[in-house]
MARKOL-133559 format. One line per field, with one value per residue (C-alpha): residue number from 1; x, y, z. Coordinates in steps of 0.1 Angstrom, whole numbers, plus 2048, in hexadecimal, padded with zeros to 3 digits. Each point is the difference from the previous one (the first is absolute). Layout:
N
nr NUM | ...
X X | ...
Y Y | ...
Z Z | ...
//
This chain:
246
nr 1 | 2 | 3 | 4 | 5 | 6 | 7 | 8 | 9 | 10 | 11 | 12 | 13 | 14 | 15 | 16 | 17 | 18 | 19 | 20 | 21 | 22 | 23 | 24 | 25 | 26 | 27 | 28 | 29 | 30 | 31 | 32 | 33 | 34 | 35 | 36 | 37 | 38 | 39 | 40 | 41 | 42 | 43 | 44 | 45 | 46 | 47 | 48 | 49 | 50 | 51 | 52 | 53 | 54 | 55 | 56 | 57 | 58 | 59 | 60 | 61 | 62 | 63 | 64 | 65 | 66 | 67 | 68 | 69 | 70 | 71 | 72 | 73 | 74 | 75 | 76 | 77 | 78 | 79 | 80 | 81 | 82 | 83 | 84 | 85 | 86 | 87 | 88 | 89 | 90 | 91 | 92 | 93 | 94 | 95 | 96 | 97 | 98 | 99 | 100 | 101 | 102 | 103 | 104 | 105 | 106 | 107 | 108 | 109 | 110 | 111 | 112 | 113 | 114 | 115 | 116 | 117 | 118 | 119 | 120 | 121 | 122 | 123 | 124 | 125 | 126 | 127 | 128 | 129 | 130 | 131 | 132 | 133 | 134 | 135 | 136 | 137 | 138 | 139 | 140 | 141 | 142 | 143 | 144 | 145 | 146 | 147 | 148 | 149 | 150 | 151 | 152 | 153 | 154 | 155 | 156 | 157 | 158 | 159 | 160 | 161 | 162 | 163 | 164 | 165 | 166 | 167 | 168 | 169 | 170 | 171 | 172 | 173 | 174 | 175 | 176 | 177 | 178 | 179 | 180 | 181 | 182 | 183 | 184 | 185 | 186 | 187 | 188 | 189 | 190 | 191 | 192 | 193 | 194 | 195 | 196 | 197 | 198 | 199 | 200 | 201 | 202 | 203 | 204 | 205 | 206 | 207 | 208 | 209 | 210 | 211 | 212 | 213 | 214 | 215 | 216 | 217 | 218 | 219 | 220 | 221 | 222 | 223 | 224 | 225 | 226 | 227 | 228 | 229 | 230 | 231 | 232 | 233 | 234 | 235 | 236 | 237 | 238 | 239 | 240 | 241 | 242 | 243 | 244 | 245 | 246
X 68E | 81C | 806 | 808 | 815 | 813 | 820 | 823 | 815 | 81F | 820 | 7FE | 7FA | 7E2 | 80D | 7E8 | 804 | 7F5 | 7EE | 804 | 81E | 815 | 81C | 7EC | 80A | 828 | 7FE | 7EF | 811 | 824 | 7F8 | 7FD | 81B | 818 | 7EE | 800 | 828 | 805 | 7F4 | 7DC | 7E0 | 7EA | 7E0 | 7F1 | 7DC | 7F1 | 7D7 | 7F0 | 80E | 7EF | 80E | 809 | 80A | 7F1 | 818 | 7FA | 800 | 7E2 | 801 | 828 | 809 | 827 | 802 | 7F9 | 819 | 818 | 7FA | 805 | 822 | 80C | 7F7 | 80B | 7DC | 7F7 | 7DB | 7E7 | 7FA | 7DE | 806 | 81A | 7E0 | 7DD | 7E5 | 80A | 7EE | 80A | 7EC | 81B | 7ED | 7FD | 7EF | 7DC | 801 | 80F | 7E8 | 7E3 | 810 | 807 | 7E3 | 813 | 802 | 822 | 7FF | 811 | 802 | 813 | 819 | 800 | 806 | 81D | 80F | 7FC | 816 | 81A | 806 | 800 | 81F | 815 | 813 | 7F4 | 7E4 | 800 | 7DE | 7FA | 7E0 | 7EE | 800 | 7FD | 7F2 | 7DD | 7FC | 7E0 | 801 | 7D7 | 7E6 | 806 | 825 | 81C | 829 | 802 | 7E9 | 815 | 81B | 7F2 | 7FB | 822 | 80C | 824 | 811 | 7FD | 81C | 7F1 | 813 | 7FF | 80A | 80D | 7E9 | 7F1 | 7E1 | 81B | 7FF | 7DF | 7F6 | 819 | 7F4 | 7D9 | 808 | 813 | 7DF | 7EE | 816 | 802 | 7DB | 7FC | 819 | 81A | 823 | 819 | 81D | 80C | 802 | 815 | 800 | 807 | 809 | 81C | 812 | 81B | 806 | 7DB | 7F0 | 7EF | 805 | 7DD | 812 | 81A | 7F0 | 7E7 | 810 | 805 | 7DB | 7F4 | 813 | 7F8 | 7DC | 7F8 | 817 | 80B | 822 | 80D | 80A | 814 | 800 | 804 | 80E | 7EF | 811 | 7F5 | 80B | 7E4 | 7EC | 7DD | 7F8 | 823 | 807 | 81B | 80A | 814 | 821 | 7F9 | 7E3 | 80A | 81D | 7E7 | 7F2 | 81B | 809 | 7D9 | 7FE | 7DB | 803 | 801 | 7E1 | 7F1 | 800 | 7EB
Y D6E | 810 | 820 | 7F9 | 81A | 7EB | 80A | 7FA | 7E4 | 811 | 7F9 | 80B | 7FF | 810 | 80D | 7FA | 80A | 7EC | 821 | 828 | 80C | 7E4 | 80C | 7F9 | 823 | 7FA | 7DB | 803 | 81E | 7EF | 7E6 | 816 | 811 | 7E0 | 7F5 | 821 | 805 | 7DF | 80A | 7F7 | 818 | 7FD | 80A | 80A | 7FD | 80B | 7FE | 80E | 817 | 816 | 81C | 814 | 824 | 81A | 80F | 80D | 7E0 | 7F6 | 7E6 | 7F2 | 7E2 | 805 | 7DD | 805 | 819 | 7EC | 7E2 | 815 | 808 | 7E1 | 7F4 | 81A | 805 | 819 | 7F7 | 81A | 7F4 | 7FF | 7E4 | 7EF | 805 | 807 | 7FB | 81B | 80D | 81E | 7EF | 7EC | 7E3 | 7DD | 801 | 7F5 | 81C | 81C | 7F5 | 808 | 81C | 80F | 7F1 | 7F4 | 7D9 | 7ED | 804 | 7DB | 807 | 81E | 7E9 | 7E7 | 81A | 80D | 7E1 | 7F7 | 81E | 7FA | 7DB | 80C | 816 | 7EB | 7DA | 801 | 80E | 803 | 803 | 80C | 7FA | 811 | 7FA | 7DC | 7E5 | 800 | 826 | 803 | 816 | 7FA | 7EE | 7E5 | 7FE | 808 | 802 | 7D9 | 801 | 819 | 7F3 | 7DF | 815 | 806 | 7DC | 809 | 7EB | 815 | 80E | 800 | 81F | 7FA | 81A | 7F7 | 801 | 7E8 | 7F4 | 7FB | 7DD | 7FA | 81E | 7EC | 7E0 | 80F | 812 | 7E3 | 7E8 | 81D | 801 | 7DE | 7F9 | 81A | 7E7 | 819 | 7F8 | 810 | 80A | 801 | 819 | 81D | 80A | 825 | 818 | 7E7 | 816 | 7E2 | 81B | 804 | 7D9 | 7EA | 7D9 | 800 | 818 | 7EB | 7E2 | 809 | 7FC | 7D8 | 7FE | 816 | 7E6 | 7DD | 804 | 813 | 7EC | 81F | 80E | 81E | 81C | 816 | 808 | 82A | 814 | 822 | 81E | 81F | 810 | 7F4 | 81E | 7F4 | 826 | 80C | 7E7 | 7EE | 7DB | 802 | 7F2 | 7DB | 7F9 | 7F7 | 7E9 | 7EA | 7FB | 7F8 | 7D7 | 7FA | 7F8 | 816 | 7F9 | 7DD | 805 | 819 | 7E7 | 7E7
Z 373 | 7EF | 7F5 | 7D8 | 7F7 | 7E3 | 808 | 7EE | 806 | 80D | 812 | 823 | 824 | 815 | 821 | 81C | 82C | 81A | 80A | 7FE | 800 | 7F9 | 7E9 | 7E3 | 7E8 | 812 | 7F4 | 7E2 | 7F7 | 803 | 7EC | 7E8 | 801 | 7FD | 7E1 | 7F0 | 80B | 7F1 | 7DD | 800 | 7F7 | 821 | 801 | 823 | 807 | 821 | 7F4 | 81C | 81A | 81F | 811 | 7E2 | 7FF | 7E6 | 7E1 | 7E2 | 7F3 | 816 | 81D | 808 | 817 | 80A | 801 | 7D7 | 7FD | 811 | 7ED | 7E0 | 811 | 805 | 7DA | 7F1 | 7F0 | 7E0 | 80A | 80C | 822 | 7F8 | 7EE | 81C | 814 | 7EE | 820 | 81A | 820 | 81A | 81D | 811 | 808 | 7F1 | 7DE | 807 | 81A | 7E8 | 7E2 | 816 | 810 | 7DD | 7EE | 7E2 | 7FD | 7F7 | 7D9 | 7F7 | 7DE | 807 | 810 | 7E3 | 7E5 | 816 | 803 | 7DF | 7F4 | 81A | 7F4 | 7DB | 809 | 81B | 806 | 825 | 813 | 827 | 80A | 825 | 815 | 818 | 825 | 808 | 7E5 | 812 | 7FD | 7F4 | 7DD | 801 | 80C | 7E5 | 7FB | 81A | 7F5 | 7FC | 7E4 | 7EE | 805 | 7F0 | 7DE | 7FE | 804 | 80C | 819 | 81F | 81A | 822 | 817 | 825 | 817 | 824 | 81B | 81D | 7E5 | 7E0 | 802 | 803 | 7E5 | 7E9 | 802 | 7FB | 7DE | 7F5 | 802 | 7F2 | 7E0 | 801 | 7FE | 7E3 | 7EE | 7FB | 7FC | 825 | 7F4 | 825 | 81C | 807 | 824 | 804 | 81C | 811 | 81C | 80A | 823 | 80C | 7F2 | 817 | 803 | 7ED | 7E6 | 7FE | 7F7 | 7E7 | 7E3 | 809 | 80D | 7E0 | 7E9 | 813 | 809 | 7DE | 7E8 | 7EF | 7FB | 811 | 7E1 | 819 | 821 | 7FB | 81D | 80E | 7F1 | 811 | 7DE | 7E9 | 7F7 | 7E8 | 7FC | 7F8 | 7EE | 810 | 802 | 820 | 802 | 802 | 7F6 | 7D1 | 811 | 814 | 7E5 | 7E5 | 80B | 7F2 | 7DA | 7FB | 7DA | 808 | 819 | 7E4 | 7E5 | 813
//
């Protein structure tokens, strides 16, 4: 059943993990910041985040803020991000925690205004694509709504392949459009054989293409914000407005 939110029909990309802390903000976030440095209006969207912090402004996600960095964003970030929770937990458990549902049209309304004002929009997920948001719809089913081709970030571990090649059925089955895989957190003096070889397994046995490989850099910093060092010029080979304009 989907969601219906009636969303704009926008340039973009939708930036999913294979699970939790995947490099999704670091990714999505640098992708932004070579479209905006190369003279397009980018809009950022991260709908739902957990974990916030409390300001003045009410509840913050640092991966908002640093989103809003990246793009170079005049947007409230109440807007970049319009459905927030302080439980760090996944959604289904903070809405319960909290007692205050996911407010979808919240999200559509957001969305709406952030197309009406940008060329782009890099929308980031939440956790993995199976993370359930309720007990009706999890982060695939959102992501559906926004019918941009996805990027699928992998970081490096012993399950990468096989986390990969999972989400890429899932997205696949949802009929949405890969616009490949960027494999994040490379350390070329610490990799395994298995490390090694994922990016040829990844590509073969999936049939998607590998983005950029994007090496660790011990100087990326979400909260400070901070890029790192490397991190923008991984990413730069990869023609994202190509990828953005579906």
């Amino acid at each position: 059943m989907p969601i219906n939110l009636n969303l704009p029909k926008k340039a973009g990309l939708f930036v999913a993990g294979t699970d939790a802390g995947a490099g999704k903000t670091l990714i999505a976030g640098a992708i932004a910041k070579i479209l905006t440095d190369n003279g397009q209006k980018v809009g950022v969207f991260k709908p739902i985040a957990t974990g916030c912090k409390r300001s003045w402004d009410g509840l913050i996600s640092n991966d908002t803020e640093f989103l809003s960095y990246c793009a170079n964003s005049e947007l409230p970030l109440s807007t970049i991000t319009p459905v927030s929770y302080l439980t760090a937990a996944l959604p289904i458990v903070s809405t319960a925690r909290e007692r205050n549902p996911i407010d979808f049209d919240r999200i559509a309304t957001a969305y709406k205004q952030i197309c009406e004002n940008n060329d782009t929009i890099i929308v980031e997920g939440i956790g993995g694509v199976r993370v359930p948001l309720t007990m009706e719809f999890d982060l695939l089913d959102l992501a559906v709504e926004f019918a941009l081709p996805v990027v699928i970030v992998a970081r490096l571990n012993p399950g990468t392949v096989n986390h990969t090649l999972m989400t890429i059925d899932c997205i696949r089955a949802a009929e949405l459009k890969i616009a490949g895989v960027v494999i994040n957190g490379y350390d070329a003096t610490e990799a395994t054989v298995a490390e090694d070889t994922a990016e040829e397994v990844i590509s073969q046995c999936g049939g998607v293409n590998i983005l950029s490989v994007v090496p660790f850099d011990e100087t990326v910093d979400i909260e400070a914000p901070n890029l790192g060092e490397f991190i923008v010029g991984s990413l730069m080979d990869c023609d994202w407005s190509k990828l953005a304009h579906r």
